[in-house]
C-alpha positions in Angstrom: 24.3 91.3 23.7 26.5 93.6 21.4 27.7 92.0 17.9 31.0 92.5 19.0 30.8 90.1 21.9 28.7 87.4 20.0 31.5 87.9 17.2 34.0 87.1 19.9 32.5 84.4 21.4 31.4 82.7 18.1 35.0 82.8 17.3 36.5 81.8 20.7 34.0 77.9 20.3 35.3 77.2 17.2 38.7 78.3 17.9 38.4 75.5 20.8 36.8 73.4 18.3 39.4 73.8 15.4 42.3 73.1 18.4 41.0 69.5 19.3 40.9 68.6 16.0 43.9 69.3 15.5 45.2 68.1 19.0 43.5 64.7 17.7 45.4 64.9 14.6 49.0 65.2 15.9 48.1 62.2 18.3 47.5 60.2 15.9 50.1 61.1 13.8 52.7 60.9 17.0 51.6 57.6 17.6 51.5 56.3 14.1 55.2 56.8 13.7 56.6 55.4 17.2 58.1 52.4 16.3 57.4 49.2 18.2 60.6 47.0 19.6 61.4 44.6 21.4 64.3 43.0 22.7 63.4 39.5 24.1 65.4 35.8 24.2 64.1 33.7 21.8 61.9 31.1 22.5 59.0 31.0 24.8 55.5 31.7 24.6 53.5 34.6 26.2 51.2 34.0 29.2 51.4 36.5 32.2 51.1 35.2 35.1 49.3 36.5 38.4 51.1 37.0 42.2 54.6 37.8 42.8 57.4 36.1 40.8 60.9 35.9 40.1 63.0 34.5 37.2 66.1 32.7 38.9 68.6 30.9 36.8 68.3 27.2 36.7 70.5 25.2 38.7 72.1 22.6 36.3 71.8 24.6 33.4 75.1 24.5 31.6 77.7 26.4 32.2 78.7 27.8 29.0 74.6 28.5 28.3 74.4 30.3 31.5 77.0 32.5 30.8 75.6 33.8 27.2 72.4 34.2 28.7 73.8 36.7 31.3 76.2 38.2 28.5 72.9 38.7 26.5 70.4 40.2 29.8 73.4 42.2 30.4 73.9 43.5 26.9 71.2 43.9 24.3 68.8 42.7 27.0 68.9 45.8 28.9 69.2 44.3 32.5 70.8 46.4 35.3 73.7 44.3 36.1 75.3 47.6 38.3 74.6 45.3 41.7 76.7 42.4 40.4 79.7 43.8 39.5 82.2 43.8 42.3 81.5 45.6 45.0 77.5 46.1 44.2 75.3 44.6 46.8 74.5 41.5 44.4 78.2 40.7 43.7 78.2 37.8 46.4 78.4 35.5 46.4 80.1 35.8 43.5 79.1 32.9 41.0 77.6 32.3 37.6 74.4 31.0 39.0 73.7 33.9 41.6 74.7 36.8 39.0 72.4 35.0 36.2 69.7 34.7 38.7 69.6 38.8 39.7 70.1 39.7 36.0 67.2 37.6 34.5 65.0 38.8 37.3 65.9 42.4 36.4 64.9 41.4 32.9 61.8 40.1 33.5 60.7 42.6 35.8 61.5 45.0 33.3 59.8 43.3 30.5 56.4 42.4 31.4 56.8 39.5 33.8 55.9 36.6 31.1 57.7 33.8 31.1 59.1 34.3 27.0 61.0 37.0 29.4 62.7 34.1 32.0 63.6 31.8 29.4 66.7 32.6 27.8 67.7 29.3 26.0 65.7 27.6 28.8 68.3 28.5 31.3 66.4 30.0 33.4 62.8 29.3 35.7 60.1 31.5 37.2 59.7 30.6 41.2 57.8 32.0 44.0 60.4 32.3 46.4 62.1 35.7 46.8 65.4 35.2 45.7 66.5 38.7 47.7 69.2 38.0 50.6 71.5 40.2 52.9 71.6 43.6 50.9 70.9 42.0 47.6 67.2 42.8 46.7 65.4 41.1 43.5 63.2 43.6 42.0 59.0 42.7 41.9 57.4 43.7 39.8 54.7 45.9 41.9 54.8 49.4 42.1 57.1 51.0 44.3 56.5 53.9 46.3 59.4 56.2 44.3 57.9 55.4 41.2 54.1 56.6 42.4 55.0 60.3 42.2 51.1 60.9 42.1 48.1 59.5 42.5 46.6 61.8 40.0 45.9 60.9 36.2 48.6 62.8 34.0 47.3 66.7 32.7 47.0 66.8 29.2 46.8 69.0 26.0 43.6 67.5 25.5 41.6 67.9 28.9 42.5 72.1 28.5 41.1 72.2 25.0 38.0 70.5 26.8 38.1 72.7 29.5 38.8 76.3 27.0 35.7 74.8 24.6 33.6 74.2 28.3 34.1 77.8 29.6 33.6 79.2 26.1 30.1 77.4 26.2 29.3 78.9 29.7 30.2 82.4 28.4 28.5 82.1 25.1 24.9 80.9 26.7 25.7 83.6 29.5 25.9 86.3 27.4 23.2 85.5 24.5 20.7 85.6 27.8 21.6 89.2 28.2 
């Protein structure tokens, strides 16, 4: 084997070498500085629970409590509340309870499916009765076939620099055999 080529290849592993330190540097630093939030009702404790389940609003819960809770799932909660405004698929039948019930499900799909995330102000309760009717469909919180774009794990930065440092490995034992 020529000087040249071992030269090249010598440089080519730890060019792979120097690039997933680095890679591993940058991660870390990326995920050091993403902060964590969280927008939840207050109250509640945290236990997931297994099997399909809905948050529905509690009937008898007062009025006025009801109301703020939805006002809050709607706004800093994050719910999609699109299908209960008039005309959406959720708007009837067109009362407090029923619009409460599709926007704390919405939340609590969206947020883990614990029960801190079907309490707000203890207006609300988990059940395991779908709560979907007509053209009115409560969210679950498995996956759903538009979401599962691919059954293959994601390609990343990472797995190429193994690959590069792999292939520079064959070539370099390749070639000193020569």
């Amino acid at each position: 084997m020529t000087l040249k080529v071992w030269i090249f290849l010598s440089l080519l592993v730890m060019k792979c070498f120097v690039v997933l330190k680095v890679e591993g540097m940058v991660q870390e630093k990326e995920d050091a500085t993403i902060p964590m939030t969280s927008l939840s009702p207050p109250e509640g404790n945290i236990t997931f629970l297994g099997g399909t389940t809905w948050c529905v609003a509690r009937a008898g819960a007062p009025q006025l409590d009801l109301q703020n809770a939805l006002d809050w799932a709607c706004g800093l909660g994050m719910a999609d509340c699109r299908p209960i405004q008039d005309g959406g698929p959720c708007f009837e039948p067109n009362t407090l309870l029923s619009h409460a019930s599709f926007a704390f499900n919405n939340y609590y799909q969206q947020n883990g499916n614990s029960d801190i995330a079907c309490n707000f102000g203890g207006t609300a309760m988990l059940t395991k009765i779908n709560p979907s009717h007509e053209k009115c469909i409560y969210a679950t919180s498995g996956p759903r076939i538009e979401d599962m774009k691919s059954a293959a794990p994601p390609f990343s930065k990472e797995s190429l620099s193994i690959k590069w440092l792999k292939i520079a490995m064959i070539l370099l034992l390749l070639y000193s055999g020569s």
